[in-house]
MARBA-3410 file (N, C-alpha, C, O; in Angstrom, 1 decimal):
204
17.0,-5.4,-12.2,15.6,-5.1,-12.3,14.8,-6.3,-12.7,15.2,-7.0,-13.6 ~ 13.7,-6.5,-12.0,12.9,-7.5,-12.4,11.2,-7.3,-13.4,10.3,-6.6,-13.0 ~ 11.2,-7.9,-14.5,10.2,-7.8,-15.3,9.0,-7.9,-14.5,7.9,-7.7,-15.1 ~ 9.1,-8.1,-13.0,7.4,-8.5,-13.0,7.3,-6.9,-12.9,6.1,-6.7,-12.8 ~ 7.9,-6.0,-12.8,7.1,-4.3,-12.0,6.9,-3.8,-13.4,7.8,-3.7,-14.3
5.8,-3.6,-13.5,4.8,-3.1,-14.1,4.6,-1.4,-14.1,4.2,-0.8,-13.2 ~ 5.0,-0.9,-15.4,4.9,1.0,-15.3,3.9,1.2,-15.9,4.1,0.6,-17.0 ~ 2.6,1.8,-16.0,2.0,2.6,-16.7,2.1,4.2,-16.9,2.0,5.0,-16.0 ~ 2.4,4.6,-18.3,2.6,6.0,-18.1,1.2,6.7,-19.1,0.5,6.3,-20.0 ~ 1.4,7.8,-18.6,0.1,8.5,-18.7,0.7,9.9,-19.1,0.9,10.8,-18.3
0.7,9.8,-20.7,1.5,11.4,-21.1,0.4,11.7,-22.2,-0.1,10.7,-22.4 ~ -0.1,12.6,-23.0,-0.7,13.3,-23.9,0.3,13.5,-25.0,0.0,13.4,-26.2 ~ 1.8,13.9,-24.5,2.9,14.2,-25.4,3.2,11.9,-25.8,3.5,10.9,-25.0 ~ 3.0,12.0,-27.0,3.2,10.8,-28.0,5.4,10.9,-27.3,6.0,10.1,-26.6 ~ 5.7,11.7,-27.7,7.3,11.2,-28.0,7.8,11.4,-27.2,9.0,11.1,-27.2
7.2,11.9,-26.2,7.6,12.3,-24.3,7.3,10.8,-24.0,8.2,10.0,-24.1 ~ 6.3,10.3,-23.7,5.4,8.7,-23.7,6.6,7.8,-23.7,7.2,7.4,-22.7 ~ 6.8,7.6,-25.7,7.8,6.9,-25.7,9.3,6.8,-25.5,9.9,5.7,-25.3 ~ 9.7,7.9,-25.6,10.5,7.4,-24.9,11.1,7.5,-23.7,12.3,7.4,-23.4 ~ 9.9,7.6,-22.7,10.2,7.1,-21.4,9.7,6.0,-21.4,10.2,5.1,-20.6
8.8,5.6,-22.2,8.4,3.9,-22.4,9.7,3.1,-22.5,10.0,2.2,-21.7 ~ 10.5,3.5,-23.8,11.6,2.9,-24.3,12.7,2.5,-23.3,13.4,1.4,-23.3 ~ 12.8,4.1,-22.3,13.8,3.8,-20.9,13.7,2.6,-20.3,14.6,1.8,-20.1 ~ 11.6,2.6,-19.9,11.9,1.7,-18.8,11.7,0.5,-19.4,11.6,-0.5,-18.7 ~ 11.7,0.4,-20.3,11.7,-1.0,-20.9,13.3,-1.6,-21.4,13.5,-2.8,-21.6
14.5,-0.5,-21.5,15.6,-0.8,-21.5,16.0,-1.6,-20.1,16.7,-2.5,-19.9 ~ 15.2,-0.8,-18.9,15.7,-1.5,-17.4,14.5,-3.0,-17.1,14.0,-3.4,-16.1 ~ 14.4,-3.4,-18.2,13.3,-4.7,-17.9,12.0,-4.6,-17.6,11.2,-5.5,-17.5 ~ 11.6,-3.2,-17.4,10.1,-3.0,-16.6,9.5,-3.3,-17.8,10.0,-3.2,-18.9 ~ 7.8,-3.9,-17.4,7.1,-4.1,-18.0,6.3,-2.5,-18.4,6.4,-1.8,-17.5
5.8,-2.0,-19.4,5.7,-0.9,-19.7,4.0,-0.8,-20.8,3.7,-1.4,-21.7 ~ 3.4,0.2,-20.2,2.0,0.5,-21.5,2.1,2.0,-21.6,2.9,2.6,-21.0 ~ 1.4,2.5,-22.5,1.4,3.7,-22.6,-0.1,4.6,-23.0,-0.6,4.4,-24.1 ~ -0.7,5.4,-22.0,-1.9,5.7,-22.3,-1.7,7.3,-22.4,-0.8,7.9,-21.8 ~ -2.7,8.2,-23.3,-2.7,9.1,-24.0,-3.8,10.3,-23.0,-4.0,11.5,-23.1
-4.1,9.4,-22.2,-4.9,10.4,-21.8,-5.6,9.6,-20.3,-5.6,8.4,-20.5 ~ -6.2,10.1,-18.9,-6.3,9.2,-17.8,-7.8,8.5,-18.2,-8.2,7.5,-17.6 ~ -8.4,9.0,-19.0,-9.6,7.8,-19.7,-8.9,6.7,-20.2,-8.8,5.7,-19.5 ~ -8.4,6.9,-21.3,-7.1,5.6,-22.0,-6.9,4.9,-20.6,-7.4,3.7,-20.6 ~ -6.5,5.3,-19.6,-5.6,4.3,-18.5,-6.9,3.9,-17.7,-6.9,2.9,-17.0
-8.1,4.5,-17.8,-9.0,4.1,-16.9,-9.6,3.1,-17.5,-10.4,2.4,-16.9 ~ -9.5,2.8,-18.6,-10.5,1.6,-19.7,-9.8,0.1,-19.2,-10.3,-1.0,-19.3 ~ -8.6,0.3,-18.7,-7.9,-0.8,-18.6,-7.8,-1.9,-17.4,-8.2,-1.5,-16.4 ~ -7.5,-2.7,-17.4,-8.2,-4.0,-16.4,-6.3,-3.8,-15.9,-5.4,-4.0,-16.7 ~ -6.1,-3.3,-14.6,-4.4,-3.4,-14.1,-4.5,-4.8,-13.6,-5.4,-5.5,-13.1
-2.8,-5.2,-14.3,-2.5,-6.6,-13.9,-2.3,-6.3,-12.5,-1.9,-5.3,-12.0 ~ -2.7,-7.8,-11.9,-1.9,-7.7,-10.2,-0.7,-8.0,-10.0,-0.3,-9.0,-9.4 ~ 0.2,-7.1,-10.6,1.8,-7.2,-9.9,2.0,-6.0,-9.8,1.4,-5.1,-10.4 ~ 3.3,-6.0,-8.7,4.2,-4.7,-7.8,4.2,-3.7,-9.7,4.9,-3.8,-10.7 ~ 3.5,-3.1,-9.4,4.1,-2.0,-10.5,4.3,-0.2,-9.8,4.9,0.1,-8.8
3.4,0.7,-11.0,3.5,2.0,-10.6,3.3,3.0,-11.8,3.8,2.9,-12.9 ~ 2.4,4.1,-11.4,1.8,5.1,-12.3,2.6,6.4,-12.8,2.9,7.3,-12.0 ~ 2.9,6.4,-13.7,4.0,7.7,-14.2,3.0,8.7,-15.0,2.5,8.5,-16.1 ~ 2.7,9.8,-13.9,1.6,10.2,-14.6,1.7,12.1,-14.4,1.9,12.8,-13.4 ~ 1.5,12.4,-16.0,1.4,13.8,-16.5,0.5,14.1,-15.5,-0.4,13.4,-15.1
0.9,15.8,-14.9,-0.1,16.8,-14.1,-1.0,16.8,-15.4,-2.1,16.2,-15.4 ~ -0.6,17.5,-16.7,-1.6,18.3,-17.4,-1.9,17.5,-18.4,-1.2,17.5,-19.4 ~ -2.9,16.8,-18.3,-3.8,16.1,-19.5,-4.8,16.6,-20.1,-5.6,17.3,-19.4 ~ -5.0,16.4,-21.4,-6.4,17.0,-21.9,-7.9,16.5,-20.9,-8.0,15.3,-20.6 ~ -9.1,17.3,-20.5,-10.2,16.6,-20.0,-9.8,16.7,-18.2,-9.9,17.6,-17.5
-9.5,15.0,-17.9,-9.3,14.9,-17.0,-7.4,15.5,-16.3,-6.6,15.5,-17.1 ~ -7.1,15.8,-15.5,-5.8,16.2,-15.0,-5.4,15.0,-14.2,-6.1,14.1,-13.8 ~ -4.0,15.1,-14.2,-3.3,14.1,-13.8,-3.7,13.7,-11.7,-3.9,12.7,-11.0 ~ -3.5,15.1,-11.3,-3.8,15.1,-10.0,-5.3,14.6,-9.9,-5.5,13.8,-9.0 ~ -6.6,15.0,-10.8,-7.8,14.3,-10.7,-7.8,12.9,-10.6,-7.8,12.4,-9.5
-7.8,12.0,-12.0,-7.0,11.2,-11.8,-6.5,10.9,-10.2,-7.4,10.5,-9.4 ~ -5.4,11.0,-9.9,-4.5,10.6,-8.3,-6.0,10.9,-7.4,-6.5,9.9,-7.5 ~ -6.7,11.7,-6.9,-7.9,11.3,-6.5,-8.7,10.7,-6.6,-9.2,10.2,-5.6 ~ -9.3,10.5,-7.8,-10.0,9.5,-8.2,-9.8,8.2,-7.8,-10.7,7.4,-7.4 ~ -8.0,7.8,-8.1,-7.7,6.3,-7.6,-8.0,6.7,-6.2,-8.8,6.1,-5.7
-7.6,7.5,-5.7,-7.3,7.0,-4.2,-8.6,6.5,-3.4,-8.8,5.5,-2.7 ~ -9.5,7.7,-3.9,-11.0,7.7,-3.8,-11.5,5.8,-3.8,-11.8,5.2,-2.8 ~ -11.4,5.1,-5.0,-11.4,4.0,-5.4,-11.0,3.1,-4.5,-11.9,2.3,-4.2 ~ -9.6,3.1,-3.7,-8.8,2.6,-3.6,-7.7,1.7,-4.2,-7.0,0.7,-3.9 ~ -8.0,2.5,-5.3,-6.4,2.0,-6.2,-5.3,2.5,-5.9,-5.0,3.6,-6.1
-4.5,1.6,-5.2,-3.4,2.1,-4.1,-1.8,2.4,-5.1,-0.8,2.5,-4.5 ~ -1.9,2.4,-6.2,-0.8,2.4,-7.2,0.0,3.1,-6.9,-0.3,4.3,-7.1 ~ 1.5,3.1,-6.2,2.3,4.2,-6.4,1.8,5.5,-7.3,0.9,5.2,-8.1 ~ 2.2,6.7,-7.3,2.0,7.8,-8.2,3.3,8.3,-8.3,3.9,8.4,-7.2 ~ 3.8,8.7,-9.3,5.0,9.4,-9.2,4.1,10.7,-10.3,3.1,10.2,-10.9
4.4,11.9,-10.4,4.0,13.1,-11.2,4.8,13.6,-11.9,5.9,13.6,-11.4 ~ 4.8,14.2,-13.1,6.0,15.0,-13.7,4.7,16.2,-14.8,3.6,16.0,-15.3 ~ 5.3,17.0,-14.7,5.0,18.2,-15.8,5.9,18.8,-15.9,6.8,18.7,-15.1 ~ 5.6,19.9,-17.1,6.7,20.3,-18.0,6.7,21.7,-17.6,7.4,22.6,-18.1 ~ 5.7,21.9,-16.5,6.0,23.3,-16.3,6.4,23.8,-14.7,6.2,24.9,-14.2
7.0,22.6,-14.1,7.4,23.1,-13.0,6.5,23.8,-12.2,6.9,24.7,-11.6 ~ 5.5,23.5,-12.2,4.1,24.0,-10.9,4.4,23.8,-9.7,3.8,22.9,-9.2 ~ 5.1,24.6,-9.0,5.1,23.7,-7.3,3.9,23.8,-6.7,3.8,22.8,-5.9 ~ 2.9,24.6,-6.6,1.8,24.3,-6.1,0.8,23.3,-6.0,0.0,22.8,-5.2 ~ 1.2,22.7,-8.0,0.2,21.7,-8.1,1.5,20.3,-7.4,1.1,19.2,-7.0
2.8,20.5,-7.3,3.8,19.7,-7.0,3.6,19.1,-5.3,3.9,18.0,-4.9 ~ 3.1,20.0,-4.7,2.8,20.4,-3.1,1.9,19.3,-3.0,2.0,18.1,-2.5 ~ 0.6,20.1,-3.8,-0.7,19.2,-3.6,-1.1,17.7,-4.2,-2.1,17.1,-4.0 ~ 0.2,17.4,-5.0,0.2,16.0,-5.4,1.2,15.3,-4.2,0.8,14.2,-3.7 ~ 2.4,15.8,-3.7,2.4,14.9,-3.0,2.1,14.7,-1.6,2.5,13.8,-0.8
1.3,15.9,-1.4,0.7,15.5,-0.5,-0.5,14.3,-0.4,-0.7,13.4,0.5 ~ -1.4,14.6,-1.8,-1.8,13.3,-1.7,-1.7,12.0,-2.2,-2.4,11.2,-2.8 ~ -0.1,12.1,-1.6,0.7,10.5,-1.7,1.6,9.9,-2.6,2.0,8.8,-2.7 ~ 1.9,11.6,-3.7,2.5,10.9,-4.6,3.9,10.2,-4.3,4.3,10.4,-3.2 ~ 4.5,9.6,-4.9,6.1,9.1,-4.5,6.9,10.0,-4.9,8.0,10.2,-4.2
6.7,10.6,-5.8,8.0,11.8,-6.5,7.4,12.9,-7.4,6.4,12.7,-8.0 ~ 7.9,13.6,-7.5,7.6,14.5,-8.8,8.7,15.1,-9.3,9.7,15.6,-8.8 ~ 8.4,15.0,-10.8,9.8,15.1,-11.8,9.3,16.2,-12.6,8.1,16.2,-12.9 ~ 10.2,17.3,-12.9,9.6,18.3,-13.6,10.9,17.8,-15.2,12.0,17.4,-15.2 ~ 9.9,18.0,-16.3,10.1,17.9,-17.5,11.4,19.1,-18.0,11.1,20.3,-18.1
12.6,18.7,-18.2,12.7,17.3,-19.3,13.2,16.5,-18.5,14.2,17.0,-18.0 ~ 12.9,15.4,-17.9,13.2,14.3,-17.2,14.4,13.4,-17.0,14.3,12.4,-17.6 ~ 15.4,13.6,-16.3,16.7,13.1,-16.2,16.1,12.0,-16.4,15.0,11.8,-15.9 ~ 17.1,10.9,-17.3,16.5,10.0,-16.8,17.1,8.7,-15.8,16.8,7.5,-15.9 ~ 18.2,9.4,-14.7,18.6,8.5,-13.7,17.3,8.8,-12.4,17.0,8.0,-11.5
16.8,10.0,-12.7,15.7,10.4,-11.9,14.5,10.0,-11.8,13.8,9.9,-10.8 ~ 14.1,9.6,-13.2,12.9,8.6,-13.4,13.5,7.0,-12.9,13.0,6.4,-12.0 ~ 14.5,6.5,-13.6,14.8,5.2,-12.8,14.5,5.2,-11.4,13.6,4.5,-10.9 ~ 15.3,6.0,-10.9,15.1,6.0,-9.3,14.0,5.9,-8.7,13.7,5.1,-7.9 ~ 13.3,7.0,-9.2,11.7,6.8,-8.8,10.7,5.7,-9.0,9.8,5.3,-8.3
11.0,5.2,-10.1,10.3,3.7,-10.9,10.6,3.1,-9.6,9.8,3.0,-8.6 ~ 11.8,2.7,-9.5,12.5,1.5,-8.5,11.7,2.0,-7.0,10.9,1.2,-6.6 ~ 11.8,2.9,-6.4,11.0,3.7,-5.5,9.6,2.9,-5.3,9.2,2.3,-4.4 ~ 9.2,3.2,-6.6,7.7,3.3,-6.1,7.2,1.7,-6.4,6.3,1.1,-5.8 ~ 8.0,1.3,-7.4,7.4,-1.0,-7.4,8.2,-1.1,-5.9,7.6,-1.8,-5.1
9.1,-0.7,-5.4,9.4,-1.8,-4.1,8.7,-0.9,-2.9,9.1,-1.1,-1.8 ~ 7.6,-0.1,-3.1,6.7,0.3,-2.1,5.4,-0.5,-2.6,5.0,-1.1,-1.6 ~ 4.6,-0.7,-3.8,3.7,-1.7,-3.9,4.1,-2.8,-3.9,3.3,-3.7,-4.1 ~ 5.6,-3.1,-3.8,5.9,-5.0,-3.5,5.3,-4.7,-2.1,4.2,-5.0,-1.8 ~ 6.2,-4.0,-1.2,6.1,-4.0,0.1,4.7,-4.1,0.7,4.4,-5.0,1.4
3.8,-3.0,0.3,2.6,-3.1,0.5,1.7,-4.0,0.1,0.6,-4.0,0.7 ~ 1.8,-4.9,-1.2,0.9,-6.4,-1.8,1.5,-7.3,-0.6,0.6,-8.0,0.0 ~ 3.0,-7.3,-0.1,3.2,-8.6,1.2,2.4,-7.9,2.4,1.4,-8.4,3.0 ~ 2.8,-6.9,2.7,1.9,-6.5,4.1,0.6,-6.9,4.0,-0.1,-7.3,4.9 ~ 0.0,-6.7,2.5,-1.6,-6.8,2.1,-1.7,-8.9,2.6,-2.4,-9.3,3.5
-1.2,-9.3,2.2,-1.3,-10.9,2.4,-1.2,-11.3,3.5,-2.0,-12.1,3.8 ~ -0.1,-10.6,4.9,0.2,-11.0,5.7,-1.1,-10.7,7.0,-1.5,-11.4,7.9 ~ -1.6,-9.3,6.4,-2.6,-9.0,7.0,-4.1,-9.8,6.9,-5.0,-9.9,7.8 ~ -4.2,-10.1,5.7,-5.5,-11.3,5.2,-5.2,-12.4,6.3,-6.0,-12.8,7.2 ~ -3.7,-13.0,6.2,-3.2,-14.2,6.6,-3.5,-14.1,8.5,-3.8,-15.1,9.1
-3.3,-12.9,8.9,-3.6,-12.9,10.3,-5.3,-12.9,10.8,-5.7,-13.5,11.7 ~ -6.1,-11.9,10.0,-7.3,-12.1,9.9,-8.6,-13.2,9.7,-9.8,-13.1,9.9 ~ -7.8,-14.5,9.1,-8.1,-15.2,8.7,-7.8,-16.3,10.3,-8.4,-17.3,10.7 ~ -6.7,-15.9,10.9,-6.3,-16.7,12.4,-6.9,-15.9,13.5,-7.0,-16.3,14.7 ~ -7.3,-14.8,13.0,-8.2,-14.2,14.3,-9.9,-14.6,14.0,-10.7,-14.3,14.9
-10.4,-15.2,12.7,-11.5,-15.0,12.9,-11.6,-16.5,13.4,-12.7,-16.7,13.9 ~ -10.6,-17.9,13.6,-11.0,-18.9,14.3,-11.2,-18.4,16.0,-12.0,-19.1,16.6 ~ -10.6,-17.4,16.7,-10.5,-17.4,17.9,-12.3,-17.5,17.9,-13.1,-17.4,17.0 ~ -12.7,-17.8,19.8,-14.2,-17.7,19.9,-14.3,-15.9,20.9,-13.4,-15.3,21.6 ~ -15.5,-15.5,20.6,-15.7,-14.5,21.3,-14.9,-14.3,22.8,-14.4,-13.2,22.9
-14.7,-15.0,23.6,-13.9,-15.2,24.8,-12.7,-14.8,24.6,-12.2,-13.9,25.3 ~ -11.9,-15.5,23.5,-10.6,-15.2,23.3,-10.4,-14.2,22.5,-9.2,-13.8,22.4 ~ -11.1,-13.7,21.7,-10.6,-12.5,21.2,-10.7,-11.0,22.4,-10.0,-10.0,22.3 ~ -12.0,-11.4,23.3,-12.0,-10.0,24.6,-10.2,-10.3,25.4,-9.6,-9.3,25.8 ~ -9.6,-11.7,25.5,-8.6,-12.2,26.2,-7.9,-11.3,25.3,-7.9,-10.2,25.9
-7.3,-11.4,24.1,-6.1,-11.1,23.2,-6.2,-9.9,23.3,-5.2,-9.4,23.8 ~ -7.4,-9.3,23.0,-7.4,-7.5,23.3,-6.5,-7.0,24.6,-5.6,-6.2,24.8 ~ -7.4,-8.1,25.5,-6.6,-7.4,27.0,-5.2,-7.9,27.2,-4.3,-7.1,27.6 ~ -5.1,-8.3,27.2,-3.6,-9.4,27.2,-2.9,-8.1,26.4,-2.3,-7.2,27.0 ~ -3.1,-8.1,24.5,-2.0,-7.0,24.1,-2.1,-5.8,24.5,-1.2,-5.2,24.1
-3.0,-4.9,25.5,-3.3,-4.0,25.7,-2.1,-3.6,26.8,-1.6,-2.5,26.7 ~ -1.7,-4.6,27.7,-0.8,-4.7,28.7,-1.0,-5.4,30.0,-0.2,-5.6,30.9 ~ -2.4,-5.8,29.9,-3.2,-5.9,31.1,-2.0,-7.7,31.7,-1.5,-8.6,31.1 ~ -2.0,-7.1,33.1,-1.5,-8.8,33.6,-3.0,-10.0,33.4,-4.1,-9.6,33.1 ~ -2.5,-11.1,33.7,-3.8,-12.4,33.7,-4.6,-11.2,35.1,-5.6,-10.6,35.3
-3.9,-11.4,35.6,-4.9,-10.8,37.2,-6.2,-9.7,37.0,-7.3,-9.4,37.5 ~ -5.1,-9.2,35.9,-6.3,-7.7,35.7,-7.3,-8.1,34.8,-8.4,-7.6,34.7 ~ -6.7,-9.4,33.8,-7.8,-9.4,32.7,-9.0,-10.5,33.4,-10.0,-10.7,32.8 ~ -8.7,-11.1,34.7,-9.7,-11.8,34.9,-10.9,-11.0,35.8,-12.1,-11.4,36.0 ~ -9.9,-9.7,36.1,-10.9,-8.7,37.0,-11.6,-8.2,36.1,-12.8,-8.4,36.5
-11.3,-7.4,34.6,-12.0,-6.7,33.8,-13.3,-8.0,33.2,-14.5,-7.7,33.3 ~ -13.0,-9.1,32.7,-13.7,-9.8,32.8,-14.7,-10.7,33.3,-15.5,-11.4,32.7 ~ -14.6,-10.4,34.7,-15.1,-11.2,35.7,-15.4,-13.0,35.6,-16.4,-13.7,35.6 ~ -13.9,-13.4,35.6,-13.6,-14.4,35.6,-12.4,-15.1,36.4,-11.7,-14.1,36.8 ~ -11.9,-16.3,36.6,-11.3,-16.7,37.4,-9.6,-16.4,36.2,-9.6,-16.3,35.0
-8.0,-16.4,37.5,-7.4,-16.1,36.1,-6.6,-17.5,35.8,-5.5,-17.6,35.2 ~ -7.3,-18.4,36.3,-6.9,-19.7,35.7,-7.9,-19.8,34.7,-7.8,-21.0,34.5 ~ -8.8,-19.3,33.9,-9.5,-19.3,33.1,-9.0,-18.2,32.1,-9.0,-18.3,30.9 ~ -8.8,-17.5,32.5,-7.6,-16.3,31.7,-6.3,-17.1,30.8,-6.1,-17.1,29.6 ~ -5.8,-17.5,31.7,-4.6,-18.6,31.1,-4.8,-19.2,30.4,-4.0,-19.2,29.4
-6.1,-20.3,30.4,-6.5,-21.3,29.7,-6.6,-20.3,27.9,-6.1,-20.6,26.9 ~ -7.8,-18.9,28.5,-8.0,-18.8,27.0,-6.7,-17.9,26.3,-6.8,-17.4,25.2 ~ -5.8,-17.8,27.1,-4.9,-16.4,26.4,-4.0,-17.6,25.8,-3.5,-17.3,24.6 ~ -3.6,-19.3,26.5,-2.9,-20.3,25.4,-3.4,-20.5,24.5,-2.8,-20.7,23.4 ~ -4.4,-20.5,24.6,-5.4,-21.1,23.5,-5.8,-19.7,22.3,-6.8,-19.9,21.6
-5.1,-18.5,22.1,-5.0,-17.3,21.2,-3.7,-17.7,21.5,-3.6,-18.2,20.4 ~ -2.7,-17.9,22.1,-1.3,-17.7,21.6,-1.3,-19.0,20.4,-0.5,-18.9,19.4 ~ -2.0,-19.9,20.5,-1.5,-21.3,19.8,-2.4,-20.6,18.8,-1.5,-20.2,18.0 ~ -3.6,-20.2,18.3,-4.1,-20.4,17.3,-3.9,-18.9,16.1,-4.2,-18.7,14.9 ~ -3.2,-18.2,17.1,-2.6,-16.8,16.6,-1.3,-17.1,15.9,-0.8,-16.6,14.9
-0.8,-18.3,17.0,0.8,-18.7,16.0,2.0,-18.0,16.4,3.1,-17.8,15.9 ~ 1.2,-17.3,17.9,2.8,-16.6,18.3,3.3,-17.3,19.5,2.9,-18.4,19.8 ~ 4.4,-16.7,20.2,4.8,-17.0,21.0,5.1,-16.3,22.0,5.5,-17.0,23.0 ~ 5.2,-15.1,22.3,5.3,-13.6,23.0,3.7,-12.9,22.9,2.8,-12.8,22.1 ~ 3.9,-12.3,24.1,2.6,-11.2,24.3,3.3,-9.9,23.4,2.5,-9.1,23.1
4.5,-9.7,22.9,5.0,-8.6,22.5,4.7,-8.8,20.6,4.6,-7.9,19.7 ~ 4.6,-9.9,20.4,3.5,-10.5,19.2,2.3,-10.2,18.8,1.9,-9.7,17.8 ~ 1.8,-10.7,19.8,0.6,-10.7,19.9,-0.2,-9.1,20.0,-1.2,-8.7,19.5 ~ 1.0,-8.6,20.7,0.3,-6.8,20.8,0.6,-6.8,19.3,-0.5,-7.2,18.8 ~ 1.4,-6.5,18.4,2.2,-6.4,17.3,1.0,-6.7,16.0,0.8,-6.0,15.0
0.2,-7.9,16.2,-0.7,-8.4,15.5,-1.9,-7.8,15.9,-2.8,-8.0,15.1 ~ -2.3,-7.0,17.2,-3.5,-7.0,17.6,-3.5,-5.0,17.1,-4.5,-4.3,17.2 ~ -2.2,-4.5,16.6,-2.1,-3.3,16.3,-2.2,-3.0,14.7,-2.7,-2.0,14.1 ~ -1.6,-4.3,14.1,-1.9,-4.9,12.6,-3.6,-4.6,12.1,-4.1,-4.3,11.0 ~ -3.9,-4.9,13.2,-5.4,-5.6,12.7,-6.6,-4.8,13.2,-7.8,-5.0,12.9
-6.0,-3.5,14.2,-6.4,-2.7,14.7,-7.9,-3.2,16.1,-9.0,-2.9,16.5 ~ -7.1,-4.0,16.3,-8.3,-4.5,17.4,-8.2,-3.3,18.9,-7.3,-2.9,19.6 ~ -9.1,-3.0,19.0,-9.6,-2.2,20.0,-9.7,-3.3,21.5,-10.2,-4.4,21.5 ~ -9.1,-2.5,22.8,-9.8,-3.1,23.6,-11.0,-2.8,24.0,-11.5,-3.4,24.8
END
């Protein structure tokens, strides 16, 4: 287990809290503990792969409010859910909206491990996809207007022939600009290139 994944948990119950605090801090995770989803909202989240362990039933605000609220935001935090009373309805409607797991109380705790580990190697995964996607947008905004209409058509499937038809241009001019997006895109295949142009959601 690596210290950088980050748990915040979010229980009302003090000795429920700790000692799942205590767990994941036995497995290396970094660990806080807030009393209520105000407590957790006051707080500035560090930027590493972590994940939210968070009570359905809190005083005020609810845990599922809360999970809307981030999402609303776009605080993309893993959610894992747990209450103590076994709700499947409210169980339904949390993970549908996105939670990772839900644990009903008293909490095995090979089941909580599991889910922790779960839900940091889905916001690792998702912080690299997040970079890689910056990193390709940042290579599409050098292309010039010309070559980005090229790249569209090109990953779309179109041959040089068809894109100098849709274009109305010659398709030795097609070539010229579809090299000139393969080099500055950094790929080497049109099967890339479509791959990156679905990344980034480019429309033909």
């Amino acid at each position: 287990m690596s210290s950088s994944g980050f748990v915040h948990i979010v229980d009302d119950d003090g000795a429920i809290r700790e000692s799942l605090g205590d767990l994941l801090r036995s497995m290396d995770y970094e660990v806080t503990l807030y009393g209520s989803a105000l407590e957790f909202l006051r707080v500035e989240l560090p930027d590493v792969p972590g994940c939210l362990v968070l009570d359905v039933r809190l005083p005020g605000t609810s845990g599922l409010e809360l999970q809307e609220y981030l999402t609303g935001i776009d605080v993309r935090l893993p959610v894992i859910l747990m209450s103590g009373h076994g709700d499947i309805p409210m169980s339904v409607k949390g993970m549908k909206a996105g939670a990772v797991d839900f644990l009903t109380k008293p909490i095995r705790e090979q089941d909580l491990i599991d889910a922790v580990a779960t839900a940091i190697r889905i916001d690792r995964d998702r912080r690299r996809d997040s970079i890689q996607i910056a990193q390709l947008r940042e290579l599409y905004a050098l292309l010039t207007s010309r070559e980005r209409q090229v790249m569209a058509l090109v990953a779309s499937g179109l041959m040089n022939k068809q894109v100098a038809n849709e274009l109305s241009i010659s398709e030795v001019t097609v070539k010229m600009h579809r090299g000139s997006v393969m080099r500055k895109m950094r790929v080497k295949s049109v099967a890339m290139l479509a791959r990156i142009a679905e990344a980034l959601d480019i429309q033909q």
